[in-house]
Backbone as ProteinMPNN parsed JSONL, in Angstrom:
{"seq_chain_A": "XXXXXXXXXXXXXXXXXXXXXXXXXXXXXXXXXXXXXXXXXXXXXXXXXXXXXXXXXXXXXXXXXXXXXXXXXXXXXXXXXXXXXXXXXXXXXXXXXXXXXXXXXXXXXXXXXXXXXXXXXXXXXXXXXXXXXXXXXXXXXXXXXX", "coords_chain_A": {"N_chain_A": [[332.946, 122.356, 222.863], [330.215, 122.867, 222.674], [330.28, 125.358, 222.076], [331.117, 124.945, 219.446], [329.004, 123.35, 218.429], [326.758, 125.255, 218.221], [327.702, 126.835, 216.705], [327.902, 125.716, 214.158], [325.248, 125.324, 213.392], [324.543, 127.499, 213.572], [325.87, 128.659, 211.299], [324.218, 126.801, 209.561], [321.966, 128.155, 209.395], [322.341, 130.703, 208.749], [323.258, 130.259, 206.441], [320.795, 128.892, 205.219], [319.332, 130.771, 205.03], [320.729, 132.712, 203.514], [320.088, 131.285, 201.012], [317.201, 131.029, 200.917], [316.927, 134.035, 201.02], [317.975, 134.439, 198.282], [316.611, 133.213, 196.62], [313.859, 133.967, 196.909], [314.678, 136.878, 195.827], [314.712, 136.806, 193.435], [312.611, 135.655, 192.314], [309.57, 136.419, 190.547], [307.736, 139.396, 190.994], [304.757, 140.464, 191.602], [303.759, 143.023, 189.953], [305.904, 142.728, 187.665], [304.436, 140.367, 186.622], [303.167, 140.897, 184.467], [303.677, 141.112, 181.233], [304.503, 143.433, 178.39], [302.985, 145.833, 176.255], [300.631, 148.075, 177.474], [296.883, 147.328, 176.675], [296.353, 148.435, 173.909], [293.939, 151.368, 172.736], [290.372, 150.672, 170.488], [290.531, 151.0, 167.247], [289.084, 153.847, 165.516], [286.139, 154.457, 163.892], [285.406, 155.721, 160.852], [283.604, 155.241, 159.308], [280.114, 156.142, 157.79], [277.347, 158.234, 156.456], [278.009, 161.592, 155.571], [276.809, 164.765, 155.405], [276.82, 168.115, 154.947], [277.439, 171.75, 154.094], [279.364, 173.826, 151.535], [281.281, 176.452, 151.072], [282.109, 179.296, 149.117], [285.091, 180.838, 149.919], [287.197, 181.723, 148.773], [288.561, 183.534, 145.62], [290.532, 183.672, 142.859], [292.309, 186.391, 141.421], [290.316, 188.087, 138.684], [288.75, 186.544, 138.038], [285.432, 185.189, 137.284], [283.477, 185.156, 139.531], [280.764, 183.38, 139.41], [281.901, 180.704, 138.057], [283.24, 179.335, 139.993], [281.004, 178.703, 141.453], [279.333, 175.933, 143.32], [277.31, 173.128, 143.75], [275.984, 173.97, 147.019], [275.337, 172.397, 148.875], [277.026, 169.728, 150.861], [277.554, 165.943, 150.219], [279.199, 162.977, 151.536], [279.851, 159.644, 151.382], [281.431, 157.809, 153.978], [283.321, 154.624, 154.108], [285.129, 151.677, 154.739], [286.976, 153.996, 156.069], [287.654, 155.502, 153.706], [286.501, 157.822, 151.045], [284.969, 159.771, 148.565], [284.665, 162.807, 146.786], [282.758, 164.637, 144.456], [282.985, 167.597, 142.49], [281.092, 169.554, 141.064], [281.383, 172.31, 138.98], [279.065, 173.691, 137.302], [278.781, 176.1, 136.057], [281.368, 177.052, 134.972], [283.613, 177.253, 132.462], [283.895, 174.477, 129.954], [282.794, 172.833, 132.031], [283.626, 171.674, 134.743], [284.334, 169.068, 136.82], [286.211, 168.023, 139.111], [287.35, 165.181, 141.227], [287.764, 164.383, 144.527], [289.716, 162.238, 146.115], [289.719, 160.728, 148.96], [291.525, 159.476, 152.041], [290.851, 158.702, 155.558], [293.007, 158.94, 158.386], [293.991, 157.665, 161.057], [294.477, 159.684, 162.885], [292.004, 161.07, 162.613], [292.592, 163.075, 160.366], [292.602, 164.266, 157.127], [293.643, 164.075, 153.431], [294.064, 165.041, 150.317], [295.505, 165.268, 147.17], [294.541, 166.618, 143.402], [296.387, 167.247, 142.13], [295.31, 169.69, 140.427], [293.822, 170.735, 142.561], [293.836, 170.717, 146.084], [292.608, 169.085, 149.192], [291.782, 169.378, 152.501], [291.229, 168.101, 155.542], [289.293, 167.299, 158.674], [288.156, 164.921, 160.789], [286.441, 164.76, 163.967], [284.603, 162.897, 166.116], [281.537, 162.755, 165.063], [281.595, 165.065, 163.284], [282.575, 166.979, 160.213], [285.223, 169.002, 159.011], [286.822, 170.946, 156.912], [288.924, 172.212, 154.314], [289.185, 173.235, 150.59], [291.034, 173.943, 148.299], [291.383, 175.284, 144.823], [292.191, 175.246, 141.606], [292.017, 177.421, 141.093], [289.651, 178.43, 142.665], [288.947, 178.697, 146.295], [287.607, 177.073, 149.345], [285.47, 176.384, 152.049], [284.243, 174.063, 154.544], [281.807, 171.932, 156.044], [280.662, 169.216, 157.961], [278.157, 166.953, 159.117], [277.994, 163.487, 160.95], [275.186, 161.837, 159.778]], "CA_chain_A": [[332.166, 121.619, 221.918], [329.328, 123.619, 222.808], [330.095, 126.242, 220.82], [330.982, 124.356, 217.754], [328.001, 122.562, 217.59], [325.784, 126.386, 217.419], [327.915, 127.628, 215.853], [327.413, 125.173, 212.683], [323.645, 125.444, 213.293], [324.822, 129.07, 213.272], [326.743, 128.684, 209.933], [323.788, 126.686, 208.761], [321.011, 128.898, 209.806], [322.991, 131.77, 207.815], [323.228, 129.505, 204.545], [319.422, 128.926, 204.411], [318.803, 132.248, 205.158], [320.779, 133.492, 202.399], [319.442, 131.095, 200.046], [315.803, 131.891, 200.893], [316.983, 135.833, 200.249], [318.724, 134.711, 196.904], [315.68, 132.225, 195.701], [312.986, 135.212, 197.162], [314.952, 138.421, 195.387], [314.901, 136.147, 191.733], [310.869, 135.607, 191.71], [309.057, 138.082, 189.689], [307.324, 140.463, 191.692], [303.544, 140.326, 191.035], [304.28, 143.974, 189.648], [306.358, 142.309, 186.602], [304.217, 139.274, 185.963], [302.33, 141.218, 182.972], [304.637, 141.812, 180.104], [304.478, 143.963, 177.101], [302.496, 146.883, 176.421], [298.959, 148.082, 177.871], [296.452, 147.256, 175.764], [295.994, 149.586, 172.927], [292.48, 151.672, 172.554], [290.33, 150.16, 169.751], [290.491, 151.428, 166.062], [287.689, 154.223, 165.914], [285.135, 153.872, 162.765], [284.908, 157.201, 161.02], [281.967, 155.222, 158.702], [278.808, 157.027, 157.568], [277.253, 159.55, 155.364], [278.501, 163.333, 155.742], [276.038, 166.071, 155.033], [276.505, 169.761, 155.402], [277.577, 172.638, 153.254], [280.337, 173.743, 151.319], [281.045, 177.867, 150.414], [283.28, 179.959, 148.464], [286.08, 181.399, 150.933], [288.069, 183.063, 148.138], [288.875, 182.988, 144.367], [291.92, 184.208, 142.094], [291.946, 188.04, 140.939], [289.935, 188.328, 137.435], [287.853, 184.775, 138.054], [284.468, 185.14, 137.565], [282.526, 184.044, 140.347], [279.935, 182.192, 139.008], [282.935, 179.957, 137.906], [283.217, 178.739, 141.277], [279.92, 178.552, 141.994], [278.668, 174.707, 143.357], [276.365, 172.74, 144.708], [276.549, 174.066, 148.541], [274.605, 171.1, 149.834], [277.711, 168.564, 150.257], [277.698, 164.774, 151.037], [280.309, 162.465, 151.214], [279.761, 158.319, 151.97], [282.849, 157.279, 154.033], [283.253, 153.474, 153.933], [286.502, 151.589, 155.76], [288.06, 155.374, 156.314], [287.674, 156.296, 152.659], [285.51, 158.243, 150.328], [285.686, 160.386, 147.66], [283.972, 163.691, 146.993], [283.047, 165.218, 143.315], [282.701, 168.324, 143.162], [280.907, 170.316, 139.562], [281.343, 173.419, 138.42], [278.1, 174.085, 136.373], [278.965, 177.759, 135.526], [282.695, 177.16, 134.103], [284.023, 176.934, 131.345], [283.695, 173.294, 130.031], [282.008, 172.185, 133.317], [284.662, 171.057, 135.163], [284.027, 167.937, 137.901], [287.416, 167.322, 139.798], [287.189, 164.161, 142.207], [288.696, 164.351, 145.525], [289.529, 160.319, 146.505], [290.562, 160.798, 150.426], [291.436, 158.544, 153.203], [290.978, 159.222, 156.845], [294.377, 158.835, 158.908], [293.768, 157.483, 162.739], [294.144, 160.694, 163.771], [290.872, 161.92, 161.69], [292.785, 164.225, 159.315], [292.881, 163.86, 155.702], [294.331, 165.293, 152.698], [293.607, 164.751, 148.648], [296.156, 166.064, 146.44], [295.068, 166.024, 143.109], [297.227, 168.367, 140.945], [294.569, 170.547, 140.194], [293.707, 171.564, 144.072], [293.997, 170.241, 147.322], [291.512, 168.982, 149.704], [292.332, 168.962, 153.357], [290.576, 168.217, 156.592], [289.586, 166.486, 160.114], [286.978, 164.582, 161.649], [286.334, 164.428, 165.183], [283.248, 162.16, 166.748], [280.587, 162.861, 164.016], [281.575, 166.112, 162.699], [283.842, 166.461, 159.925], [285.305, 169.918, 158.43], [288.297, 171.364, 155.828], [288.447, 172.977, 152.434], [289.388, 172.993, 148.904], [291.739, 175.065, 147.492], [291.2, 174.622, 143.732], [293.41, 175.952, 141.063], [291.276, 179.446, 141.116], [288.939, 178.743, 143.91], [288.672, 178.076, 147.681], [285.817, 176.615, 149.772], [285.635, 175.863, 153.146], [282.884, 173.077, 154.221], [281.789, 171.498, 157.137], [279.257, 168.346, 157.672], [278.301, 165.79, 160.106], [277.384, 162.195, 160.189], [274.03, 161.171, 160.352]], "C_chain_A": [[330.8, 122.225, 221.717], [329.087, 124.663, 221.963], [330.578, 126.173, 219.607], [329.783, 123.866, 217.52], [326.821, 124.029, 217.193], [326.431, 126.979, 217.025], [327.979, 126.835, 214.079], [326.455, 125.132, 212.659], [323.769, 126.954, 212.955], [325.094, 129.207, 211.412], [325.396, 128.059, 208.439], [322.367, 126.991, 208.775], [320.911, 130.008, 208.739], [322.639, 131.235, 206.656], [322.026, 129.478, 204.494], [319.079, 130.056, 204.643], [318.951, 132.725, 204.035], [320.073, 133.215, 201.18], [318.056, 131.224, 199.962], [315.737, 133.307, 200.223], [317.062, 135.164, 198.674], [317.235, 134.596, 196.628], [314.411, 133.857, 195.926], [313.439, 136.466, 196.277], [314.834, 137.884, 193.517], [313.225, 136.261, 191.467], [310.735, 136.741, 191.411], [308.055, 138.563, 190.561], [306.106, 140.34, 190.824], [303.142, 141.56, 189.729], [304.707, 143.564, 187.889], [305.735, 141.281, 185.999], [303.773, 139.287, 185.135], [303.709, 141.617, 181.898], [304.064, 142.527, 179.244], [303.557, 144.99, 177.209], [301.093, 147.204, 176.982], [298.241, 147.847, 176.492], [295.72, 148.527, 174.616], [294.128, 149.836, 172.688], [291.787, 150.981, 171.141], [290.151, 151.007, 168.284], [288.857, 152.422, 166.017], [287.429, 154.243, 164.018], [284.787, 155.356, 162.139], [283.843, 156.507, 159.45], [280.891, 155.897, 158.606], [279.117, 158.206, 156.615], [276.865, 160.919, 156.017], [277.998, 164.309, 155.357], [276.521, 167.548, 155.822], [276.49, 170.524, 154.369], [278.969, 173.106, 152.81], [279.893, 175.323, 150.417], [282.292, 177.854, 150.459], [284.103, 181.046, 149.622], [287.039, 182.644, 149.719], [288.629, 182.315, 146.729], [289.979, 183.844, 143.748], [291.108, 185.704, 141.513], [291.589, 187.635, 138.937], [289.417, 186.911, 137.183], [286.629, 185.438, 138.076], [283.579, 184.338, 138.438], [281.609, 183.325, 140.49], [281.112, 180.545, 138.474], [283.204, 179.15, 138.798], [282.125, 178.069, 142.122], [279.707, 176.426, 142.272], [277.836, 174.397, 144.369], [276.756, 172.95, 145.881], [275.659, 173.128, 149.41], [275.711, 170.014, 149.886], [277.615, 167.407, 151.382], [278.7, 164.062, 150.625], [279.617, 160.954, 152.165], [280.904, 157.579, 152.445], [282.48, 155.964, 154.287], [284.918, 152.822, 153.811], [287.402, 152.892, 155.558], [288.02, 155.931, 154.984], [286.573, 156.912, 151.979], [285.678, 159.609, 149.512], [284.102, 161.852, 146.96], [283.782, 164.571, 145.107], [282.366, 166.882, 142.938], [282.463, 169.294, 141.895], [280.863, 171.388, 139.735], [280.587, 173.769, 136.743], [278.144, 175.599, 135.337], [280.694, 178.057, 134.745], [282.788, 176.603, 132.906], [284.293, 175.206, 131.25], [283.149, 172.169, 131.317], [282.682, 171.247, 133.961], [284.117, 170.236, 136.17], [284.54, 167.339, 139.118], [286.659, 166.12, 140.95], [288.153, 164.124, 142.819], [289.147, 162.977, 146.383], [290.712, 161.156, 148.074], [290.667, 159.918, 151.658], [291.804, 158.753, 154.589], [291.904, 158.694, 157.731], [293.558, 158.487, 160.206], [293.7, 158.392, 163.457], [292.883, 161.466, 163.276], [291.66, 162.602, 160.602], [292.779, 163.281, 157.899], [293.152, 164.888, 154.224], [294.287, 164.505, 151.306], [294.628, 165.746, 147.82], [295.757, 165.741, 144.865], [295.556, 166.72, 141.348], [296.419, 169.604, 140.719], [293.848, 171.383, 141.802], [293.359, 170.417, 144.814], [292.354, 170.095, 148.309], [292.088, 168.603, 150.994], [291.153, 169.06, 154.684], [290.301, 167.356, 158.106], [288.221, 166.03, 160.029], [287.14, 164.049, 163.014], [284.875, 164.588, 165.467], [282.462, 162.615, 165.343], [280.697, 163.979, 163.589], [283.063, 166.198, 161.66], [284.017, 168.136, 158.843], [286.673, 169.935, 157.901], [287.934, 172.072, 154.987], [289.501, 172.767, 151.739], [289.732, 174.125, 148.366], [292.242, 174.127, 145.886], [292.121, 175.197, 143.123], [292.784, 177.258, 140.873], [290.523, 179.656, 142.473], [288.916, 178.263, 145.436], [287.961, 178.038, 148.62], [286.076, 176.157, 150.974], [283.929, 174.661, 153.496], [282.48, 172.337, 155.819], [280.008, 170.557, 157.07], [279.219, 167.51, 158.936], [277.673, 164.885, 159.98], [276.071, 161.916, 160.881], [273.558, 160.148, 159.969]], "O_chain_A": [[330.257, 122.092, 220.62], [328.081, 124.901, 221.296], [330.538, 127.081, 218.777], [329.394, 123.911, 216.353], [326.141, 124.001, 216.168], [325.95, 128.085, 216.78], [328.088, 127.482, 213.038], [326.186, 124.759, 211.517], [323.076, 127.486, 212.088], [324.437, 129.837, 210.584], [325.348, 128.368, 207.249], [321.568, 126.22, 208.243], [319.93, 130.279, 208.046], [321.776, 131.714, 205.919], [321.69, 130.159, 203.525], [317.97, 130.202, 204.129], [318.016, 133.152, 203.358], [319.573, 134.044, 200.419], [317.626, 131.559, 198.859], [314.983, 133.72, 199.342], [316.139, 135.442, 197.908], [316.574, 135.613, 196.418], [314.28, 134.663, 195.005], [312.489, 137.179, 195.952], [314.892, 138.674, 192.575], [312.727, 136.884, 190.529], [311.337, 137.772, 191.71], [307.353, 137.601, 190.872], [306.188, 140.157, 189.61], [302.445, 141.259, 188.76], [304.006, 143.981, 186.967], [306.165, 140.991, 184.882], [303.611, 138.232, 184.523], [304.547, 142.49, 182.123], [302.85, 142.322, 179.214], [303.192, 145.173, 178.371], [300.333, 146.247, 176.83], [298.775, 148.077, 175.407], [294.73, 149.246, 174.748], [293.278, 148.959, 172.532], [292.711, 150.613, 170.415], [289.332, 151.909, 168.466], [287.771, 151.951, 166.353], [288.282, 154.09, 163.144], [284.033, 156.117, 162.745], [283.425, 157.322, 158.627], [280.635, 156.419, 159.691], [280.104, 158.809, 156.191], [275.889, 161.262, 156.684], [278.809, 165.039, 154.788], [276.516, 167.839, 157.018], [275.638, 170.247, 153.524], [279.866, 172.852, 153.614], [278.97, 175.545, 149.634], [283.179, 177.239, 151.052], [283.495, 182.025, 150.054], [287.359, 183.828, 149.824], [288.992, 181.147, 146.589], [290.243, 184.864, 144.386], [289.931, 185.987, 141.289], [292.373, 187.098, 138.155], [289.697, 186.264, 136.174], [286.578, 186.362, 138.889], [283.078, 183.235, 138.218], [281.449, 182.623, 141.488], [280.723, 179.405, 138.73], [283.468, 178.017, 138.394], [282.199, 177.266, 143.051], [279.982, 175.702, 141.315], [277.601, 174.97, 145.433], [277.783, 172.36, 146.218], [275.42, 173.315, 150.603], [275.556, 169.188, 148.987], [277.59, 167.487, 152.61], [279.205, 164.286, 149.525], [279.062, 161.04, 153.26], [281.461, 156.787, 151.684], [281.331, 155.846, 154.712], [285.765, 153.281, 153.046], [288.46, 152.819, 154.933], [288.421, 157.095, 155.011], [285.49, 156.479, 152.373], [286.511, 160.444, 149.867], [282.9, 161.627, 146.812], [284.811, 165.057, 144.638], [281.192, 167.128, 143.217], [283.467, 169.906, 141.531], [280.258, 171.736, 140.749], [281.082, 173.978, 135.636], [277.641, 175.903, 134.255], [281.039, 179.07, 134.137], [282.158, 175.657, 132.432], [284.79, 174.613, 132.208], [283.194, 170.938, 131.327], [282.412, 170.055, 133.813], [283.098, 170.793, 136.58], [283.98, 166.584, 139.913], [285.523, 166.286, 141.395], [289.272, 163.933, 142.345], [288.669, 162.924, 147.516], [291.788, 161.749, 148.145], [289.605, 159.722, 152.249], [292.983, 158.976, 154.862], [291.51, 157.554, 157.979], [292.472, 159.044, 160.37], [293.097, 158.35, 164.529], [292.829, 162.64, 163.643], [290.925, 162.601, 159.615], [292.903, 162.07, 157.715], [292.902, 166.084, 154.074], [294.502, 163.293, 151.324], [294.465, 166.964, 147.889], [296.334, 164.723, 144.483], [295.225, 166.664, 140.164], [297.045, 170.652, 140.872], [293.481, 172.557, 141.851], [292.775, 169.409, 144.414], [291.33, 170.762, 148.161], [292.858, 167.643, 150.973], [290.339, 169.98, 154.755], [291.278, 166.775, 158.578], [287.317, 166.562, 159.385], [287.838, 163.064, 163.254], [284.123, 165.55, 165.31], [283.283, 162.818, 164.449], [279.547, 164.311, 163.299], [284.181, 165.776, 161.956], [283.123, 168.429, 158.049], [287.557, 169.165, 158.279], [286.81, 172.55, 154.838], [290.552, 172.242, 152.108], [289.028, 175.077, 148.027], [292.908, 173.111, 145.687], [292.996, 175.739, 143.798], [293.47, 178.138, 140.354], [290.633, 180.63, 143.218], [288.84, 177.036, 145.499], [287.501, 179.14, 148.921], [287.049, 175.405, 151.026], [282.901, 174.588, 152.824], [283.358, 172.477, 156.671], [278.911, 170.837, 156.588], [280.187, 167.421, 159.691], [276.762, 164.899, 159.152], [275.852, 161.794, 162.086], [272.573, 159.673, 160.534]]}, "name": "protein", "num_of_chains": 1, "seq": "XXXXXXXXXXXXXXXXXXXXXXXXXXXXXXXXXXXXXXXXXXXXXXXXXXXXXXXXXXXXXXXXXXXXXXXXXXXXXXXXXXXXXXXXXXXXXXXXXXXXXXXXXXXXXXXXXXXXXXXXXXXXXXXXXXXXXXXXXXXXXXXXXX"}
């Protein structure tokens, strides 16, 4: 009788044991108690006005290079990620003006297509460079925000 009675203290020693393991291996692990993703860095601000300069890199064979010629002082006012850049040609024929409307991607880059030549470039922290390949001419440029 002796060893029936520990051995059902036995039997029910075992049973809360296991159910302690079960109920213990189900809780979430302090480890899991955060769900879903880390929190993402915050949206950066590429706001402000863009001063530097903007030169002729290279023009089409039998272009006169005054044709190309522009203002090499350039600014640009970006305002929520966009801003738009115009860009005269005083010395061409009918005095051409094109406007480059561009909007800055999260990763800084940006790119203006608009039929008549391309405008492509980056900004990283307060500096912001690319160029302008026009339908004769191409300009490289570089500015930063102050």
């Amino acid at each position: 009788m002796t060893s029936r009675r520990y051995g059902r203290v036995g039997c029910f020693t075992l049973a809360a044991g296991l159910v302690a393991v079960t109920v213990l291996g189900c809780s979430p692990s302090p480890k899991s108690a955060s769900s879903g993703p880390p929190p993402s860095a915050p949206p950066v601000s590429w706001d402000g006005v863009y001063r530097g300069t903007i030169q002729i890199t290279g023009l089409g064979s039998s272009i006169d290079r005054r044709w190309c010629e522009t203002d090499p002082q350039m600014t640009v006012q970006v305002a929520a990620g966009k801003f738009s850049y115009a860009m005269p040609h005083p010395n061409a024929p009918d005095n051409p003006t094109p406007v480059y409307p561009a909007t800055i991607a999260p990763d800084g880059s940006f790119r203006s297509d608009i039929g008549s030549g391309v405008m492509t470039g980056k900004v990283a922290g307060g500096h912001m460079t690319g160029m302008i390949d026009g339908s004769v001419c191409v300009y490289s440029f570089t500015m930063d925000r102050s």
